[in-house]
C-alpha positions as CSV (number, residue, x, y, z in Angstrom):
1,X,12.9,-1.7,41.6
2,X,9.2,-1.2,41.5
3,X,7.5,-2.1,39.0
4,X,5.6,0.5,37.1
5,X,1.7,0.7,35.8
6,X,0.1,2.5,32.8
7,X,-3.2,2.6,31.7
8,X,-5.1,4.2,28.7
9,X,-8.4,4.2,29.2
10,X,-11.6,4.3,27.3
11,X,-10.7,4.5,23.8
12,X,-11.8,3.3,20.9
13,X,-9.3,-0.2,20.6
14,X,-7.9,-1.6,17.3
15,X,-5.6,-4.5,18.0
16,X,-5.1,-3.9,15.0
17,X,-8.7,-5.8,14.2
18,X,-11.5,-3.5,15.7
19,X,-12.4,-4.4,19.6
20,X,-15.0,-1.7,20.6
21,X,-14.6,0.6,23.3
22,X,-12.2,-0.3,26.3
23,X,-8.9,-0.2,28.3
24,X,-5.1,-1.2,28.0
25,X,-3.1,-2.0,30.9
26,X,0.5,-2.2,30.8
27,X,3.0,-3.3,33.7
28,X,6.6,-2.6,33.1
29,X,7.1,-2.9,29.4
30,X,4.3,-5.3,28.5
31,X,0.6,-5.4,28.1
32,X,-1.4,-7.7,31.0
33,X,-4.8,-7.0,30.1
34,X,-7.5,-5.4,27.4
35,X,-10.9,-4.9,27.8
36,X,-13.1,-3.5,29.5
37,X,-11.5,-2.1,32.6
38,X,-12.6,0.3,35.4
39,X,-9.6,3.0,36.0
40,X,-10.8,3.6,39.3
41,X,-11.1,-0.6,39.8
42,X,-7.6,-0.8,39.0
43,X,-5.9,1.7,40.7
44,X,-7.5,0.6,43.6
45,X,-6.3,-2.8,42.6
46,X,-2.9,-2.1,41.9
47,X,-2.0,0.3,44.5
48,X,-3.0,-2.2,47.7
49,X,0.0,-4.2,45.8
50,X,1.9,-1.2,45.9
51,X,2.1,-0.4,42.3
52,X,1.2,3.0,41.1
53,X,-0.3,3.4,38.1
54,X,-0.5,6.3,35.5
55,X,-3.8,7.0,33.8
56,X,-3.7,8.2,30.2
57,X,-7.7,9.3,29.3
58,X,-8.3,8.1,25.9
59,X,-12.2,8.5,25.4
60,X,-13.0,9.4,21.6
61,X,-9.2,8.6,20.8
62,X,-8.1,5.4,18.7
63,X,-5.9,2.9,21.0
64,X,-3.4,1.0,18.5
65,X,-0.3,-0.6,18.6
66,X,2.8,1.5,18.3
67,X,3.9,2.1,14.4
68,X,6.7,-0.8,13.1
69,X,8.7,1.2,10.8
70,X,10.7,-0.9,8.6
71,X,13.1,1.8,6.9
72,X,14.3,5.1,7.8
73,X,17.6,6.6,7.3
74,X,18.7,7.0,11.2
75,X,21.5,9.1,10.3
76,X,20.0,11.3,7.8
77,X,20.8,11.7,4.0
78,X,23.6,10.9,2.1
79,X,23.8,14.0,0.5
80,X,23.4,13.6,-3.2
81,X,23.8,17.2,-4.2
82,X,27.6,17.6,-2.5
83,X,28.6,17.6,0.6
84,X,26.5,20.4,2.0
85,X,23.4,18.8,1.1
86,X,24.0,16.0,3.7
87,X,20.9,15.8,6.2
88,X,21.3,15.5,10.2
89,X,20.0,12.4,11.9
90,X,16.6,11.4,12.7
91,X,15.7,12.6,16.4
92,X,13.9,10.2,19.0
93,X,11.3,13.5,19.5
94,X,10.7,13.1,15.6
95,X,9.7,9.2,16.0
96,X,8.1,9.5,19.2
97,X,5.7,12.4,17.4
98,X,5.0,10.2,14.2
99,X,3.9,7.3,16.6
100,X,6.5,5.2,15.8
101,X,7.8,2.7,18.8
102,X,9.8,0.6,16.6
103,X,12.4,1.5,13.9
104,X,14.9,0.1,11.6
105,X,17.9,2.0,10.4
106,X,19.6,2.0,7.1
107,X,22.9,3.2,5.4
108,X,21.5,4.9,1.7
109,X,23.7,6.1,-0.8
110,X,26.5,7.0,1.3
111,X,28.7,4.1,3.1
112,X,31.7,5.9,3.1
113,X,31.2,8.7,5.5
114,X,28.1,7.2,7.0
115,X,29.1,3.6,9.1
116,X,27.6,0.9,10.0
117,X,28.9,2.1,13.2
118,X,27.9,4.9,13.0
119,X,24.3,3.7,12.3
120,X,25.1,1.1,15.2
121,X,25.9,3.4,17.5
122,X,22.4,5.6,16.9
123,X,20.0,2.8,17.3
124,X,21.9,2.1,20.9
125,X,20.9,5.5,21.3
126,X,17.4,5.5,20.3
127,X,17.3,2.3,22.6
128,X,18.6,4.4,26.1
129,X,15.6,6.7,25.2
130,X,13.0,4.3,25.3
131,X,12.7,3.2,21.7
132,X,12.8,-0.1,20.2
133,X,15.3,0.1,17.1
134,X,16.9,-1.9,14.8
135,X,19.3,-1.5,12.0
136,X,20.7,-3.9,8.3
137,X,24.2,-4.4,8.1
138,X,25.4,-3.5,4.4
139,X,24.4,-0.8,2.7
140,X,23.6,-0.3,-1.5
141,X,26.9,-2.2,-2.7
142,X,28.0,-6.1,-2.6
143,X,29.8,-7.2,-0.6
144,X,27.9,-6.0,2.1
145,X,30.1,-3.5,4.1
146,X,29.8,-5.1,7.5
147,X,31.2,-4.3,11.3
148,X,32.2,-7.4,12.2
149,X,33.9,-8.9,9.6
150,X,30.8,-10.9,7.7
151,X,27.3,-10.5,7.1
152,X,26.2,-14.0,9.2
153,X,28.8,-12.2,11.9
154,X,26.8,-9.3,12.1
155,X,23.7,-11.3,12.4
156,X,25.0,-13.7,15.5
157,X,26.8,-11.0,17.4
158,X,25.5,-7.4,17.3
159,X,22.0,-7.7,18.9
160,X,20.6,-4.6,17.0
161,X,21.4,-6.3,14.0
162,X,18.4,-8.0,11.9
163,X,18.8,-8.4,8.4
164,X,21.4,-6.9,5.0
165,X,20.1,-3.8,3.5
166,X,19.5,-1.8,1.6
167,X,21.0,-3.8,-1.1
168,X,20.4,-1.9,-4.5
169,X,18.9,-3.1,-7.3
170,X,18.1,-1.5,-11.1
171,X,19.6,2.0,-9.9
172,X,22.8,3.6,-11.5
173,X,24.1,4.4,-8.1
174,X,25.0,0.9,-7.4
175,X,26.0,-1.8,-9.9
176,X,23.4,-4.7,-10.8
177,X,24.6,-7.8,-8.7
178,X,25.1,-10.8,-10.9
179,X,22.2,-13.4,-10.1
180,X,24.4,-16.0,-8.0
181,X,26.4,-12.9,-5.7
182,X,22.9,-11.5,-5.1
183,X,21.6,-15.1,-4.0
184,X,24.0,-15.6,-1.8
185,X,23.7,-12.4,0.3
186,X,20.1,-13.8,0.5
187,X,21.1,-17.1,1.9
188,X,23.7,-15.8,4.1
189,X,21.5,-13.4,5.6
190,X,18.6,-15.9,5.9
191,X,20.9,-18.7,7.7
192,X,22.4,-16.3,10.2
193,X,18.5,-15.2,11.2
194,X,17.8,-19.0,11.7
195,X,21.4,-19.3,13.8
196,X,20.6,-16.2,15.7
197,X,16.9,-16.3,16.0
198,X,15.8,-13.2,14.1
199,X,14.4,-12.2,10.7
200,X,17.3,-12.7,8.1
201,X,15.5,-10.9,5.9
202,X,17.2,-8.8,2.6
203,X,16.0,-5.4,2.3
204,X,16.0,-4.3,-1.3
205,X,16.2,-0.9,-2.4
206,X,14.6,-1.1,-6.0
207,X,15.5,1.6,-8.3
208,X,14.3,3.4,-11.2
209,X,16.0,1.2,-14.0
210,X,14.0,-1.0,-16.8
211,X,15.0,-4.4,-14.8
212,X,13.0,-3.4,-12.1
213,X,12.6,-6.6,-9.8
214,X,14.0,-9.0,-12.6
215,X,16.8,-9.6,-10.6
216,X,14.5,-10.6,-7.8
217,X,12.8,-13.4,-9.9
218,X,15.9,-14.6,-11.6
219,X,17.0,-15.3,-7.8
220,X,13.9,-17.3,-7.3
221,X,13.7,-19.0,-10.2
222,X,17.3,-20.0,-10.3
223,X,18.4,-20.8,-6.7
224,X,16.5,-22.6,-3.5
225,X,15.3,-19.0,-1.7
226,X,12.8,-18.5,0.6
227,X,10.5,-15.8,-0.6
228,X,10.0,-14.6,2.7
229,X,13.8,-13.7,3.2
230,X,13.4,-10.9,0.2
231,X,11.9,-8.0,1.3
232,X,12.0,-5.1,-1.9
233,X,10.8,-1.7,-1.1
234,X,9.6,1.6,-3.1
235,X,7.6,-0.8,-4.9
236,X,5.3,2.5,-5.5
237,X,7.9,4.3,-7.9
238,X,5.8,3.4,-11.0
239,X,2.5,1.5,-12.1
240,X,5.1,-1.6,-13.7
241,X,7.0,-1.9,-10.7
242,X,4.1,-2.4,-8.5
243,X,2.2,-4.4,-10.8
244,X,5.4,-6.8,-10.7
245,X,5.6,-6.2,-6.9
246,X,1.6,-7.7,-6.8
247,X,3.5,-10.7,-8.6
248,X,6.1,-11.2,-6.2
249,X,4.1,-11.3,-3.4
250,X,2.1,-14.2,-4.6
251,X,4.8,-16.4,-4.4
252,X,5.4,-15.3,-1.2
253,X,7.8,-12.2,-0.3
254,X,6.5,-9.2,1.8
255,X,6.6,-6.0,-0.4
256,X,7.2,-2.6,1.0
257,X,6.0,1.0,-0.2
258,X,7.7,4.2,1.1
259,X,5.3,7.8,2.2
260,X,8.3,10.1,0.4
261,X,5.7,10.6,-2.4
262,X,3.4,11.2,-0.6
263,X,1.1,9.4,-3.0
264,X,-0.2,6.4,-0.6
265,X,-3.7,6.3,-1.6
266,X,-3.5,6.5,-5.2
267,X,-0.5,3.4,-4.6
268,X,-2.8,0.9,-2.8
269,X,-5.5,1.5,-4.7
270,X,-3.1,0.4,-7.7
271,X,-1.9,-2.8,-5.4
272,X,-5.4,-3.6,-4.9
273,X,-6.4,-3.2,-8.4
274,X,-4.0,-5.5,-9.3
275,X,-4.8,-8.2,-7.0
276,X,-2.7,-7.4,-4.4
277,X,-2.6,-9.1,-1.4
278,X,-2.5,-6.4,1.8
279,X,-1.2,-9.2,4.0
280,X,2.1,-9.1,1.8
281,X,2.4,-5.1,2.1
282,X,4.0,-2.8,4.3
283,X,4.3,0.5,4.5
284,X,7.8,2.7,5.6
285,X,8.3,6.5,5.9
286,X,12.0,6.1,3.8
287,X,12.4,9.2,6.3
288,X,15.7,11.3,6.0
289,X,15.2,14.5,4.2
290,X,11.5,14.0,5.3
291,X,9.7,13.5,8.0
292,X,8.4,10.5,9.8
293,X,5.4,11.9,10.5
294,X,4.3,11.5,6.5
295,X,3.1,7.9,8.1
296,X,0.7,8.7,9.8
297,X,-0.6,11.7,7.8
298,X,-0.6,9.2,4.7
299,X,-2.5,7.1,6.6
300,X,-4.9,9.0,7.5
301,X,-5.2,10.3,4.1
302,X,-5.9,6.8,3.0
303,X,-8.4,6.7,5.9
304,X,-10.6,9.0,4.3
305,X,-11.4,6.2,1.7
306,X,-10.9,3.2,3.3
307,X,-11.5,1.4,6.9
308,X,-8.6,2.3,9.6
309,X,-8.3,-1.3,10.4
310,X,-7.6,-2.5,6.7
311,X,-5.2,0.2,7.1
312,X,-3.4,-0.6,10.5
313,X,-1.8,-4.1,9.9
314,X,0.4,-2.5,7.1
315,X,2.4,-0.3,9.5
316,X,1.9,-2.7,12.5
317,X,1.2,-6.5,12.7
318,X,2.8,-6.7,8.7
319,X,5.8,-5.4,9.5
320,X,6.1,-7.5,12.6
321,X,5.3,-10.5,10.9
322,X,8.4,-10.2,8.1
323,X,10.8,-8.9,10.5
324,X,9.6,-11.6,13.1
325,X,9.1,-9.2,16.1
326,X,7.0,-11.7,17.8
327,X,6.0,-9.0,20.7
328,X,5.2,-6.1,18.0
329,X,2.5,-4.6,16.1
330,X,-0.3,-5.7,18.4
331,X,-2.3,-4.8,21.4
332,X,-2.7,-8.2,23.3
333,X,-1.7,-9.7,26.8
334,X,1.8,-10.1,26.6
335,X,2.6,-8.1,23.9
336,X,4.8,-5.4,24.2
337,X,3.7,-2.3,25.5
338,X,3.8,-0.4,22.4
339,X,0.7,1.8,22.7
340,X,-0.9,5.1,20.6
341,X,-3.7,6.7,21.3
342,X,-4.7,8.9,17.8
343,X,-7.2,11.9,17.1
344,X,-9.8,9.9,14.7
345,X,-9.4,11.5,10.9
346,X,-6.6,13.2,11.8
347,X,-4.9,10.5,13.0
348,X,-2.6,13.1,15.5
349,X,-0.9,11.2,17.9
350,X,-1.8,12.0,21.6
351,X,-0.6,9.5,24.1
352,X,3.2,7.9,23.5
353,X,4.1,4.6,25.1
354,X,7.2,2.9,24.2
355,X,8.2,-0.5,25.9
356,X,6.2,0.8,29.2
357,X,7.2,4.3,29.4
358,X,5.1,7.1,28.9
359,X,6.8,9.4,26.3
360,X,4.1,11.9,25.1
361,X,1.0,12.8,26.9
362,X,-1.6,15.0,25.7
363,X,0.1,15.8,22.3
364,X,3.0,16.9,24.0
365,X,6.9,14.7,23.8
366,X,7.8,14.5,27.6
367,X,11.4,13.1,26.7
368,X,14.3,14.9,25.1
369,X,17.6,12.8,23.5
370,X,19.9,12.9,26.0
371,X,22.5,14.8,24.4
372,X,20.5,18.0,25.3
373,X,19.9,17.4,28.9
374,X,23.4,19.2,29.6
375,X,23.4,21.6,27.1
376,X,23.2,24.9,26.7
377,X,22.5,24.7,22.7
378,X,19.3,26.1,21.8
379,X,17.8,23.3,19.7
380,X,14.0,23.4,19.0
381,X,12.3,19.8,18.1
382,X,9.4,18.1,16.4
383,X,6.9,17.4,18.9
384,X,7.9,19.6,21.5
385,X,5.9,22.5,23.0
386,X,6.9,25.8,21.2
């Protein structure tokens, strides 16, 4: 098979650090060089090797590395409101429009009627059309629900599988774990990342109750946890829950906030007010009944206040970083080739490239899931031309 060239060329590149004007090129599904790169230079270059190459034009566009988003309901809502209430699944079309080139699934509410393989079965998909995707084995409840028979299990054998979550804490929908069952999730999930070489990590839904990450700290305090493998999100749901999320960052935990709000600005400017460290901070889209595109237009609402690359490593080299995907959320030789080109203040995504392949140009979603390529359903999408 030959191999395959893109190029975007002549935007504005944040890595996510600021790098000034220049080029990305991508063969296959990773990034060989950034700079500053003539288009016609390497065309020329590429095709007397016999590679053609495709030229996305990105002049007065930001260049950044595809969105890492850490939590998003894959299969849609649990429906809390009966049975009619349930939402559909999250389509690739919806992703590919939000900018987001890596995703992590999670069971909510619901593990009855929505599975693990279920879930399982939907990040495969998102995988065939050209996503990266991920999912947590468990769901609210302890003992983890799991596919294979453990949690460690899941971890060693089931490739998509990175981490438990999300494990609920201080909500009335799921019963508070005593501090020892909790801990041990933790450390079973943390040694089957080590055995299996991925992130281990526990994702912590964190609820409205009074004990809001007690729990967490009583886990810390009491038993020999890594910080890092505790990984709490909607730490934005009040001004006490993210003062104590500032807190548990400091000794070391990455902390997540969700866009459902849509109340991002006012939320790290309470983080940072309170010391926060943006290095520990991540941002998700908690997407089910909502879109994924409130990313990007939360970002870009923060934008308006502060610099875009403060901004970038929370939704790209952060997320990464805890979920230890060494080739995302970062434009550098080698790296995946993960690639958005974004309308500045706007932040509207323009040019798609996921693992290599080119899956919107020009505003537009060139891909469709697979399920509609035979059909005769008339099914209109996010992201596709009206």
């Amino acid at each position: 098979m030959k191999p395959c060239a893109t190029l975007i060329a002549g935007g504005d590149l944040y890595v996510p650090a600021a790098r000034g004007r220049g080029s990305v090129l991508a063969i296959d599904d990773h990034v060989v060089s950034v700079g500053d790169l003539a288009a016609a230079d390497v065309e020329r270059s590429l095709r007397r090797l016999g590679i053609e190459v495709d030229v996305l034009a990105a002049e007065g566009l930001i260049v950044a590395p595809g969105l890492v988003d850490p939590h998003e309901h894959l299969l849609g809502s649990s429906g809390e409101s009966g049975f009619s209430s349930r939402t559909p699944e999250i389509f690739s079309t919806e992703l590919i429009e939000a900018g987001i080139t890596t995703v992590v699934g999670t069971l909510g509410t619901d593990n009855t009627m929505r599975t693990l393989a279920e879930l399982l079965a939907k990040v495969q998909a998102l995988r065939e059309e050209g996503l990266t995707a991920y999912m947590y084995s468990g769901g609210y409840t302890l003992p983890p629900q799991t596919i294979m028979g453990t949690l460690r299990e899941d971890l060693l054998f089931l490739d998509p599988v990175i981490g438990a979550g999300e494990i609920a804490i201080s909500d009335k929908r799921a019963l508070q774990p005593d501090t020892r069952t909790l801990a041990s999730v933790v450390v079973d999930s943390y040694v089957g990342g080590m055995l299996s070489r991925k992130a281990g990590v526990t994702h912590i839904h964190v609820g409205e109750g009074e004990d809001r990450l007690e729990p967490l700290r009583r886990v810390l305090d009491e038993f020999d946890v890594e910080p890092a493998a505790i990984y709490p999100t909607h730490i934005n749901r009040t001004p006490e829950l993210l003062r104590e999320a500032v807190e548990l960052a400091r000794r070391g935990c990455f902390v997540d906030m969700d866009t459902t709000e849509r109340e991002l600005p006012q939320s790290l400017d309470r983080f940072t007010d309170a010391g926060g460290d943006l290095s520990h901070l991540t941002v998700s889209t908690d997407a089910d009944s909502s879109t994924p595109t409130t990313l990007l237009n939360q970002l870009a609402a923060c934008a308006a206040q502060r610099p875009i690359e403060e901004l970038l490593p929370l939704v790209t080299t952060n997320t990464a970083c805890v979920l230890k995907l060494e080739g995302k959320g970062r434009i550098s030789a080698g790296a995946d080739a993960d690639l958005i080109a974004l309308r500045p203040g706007s932040l509207e995504p323009v040019h798609v490239v996921a693992r290599g392949r080119v899956l919107m140009r020009d505003g537009c979603v060139v891909v469709r899931p697979a399920f509609l390529r035979d059909s005769d359903r008339e099914v209109v999408l996010r992201g596709e031309k009206e």
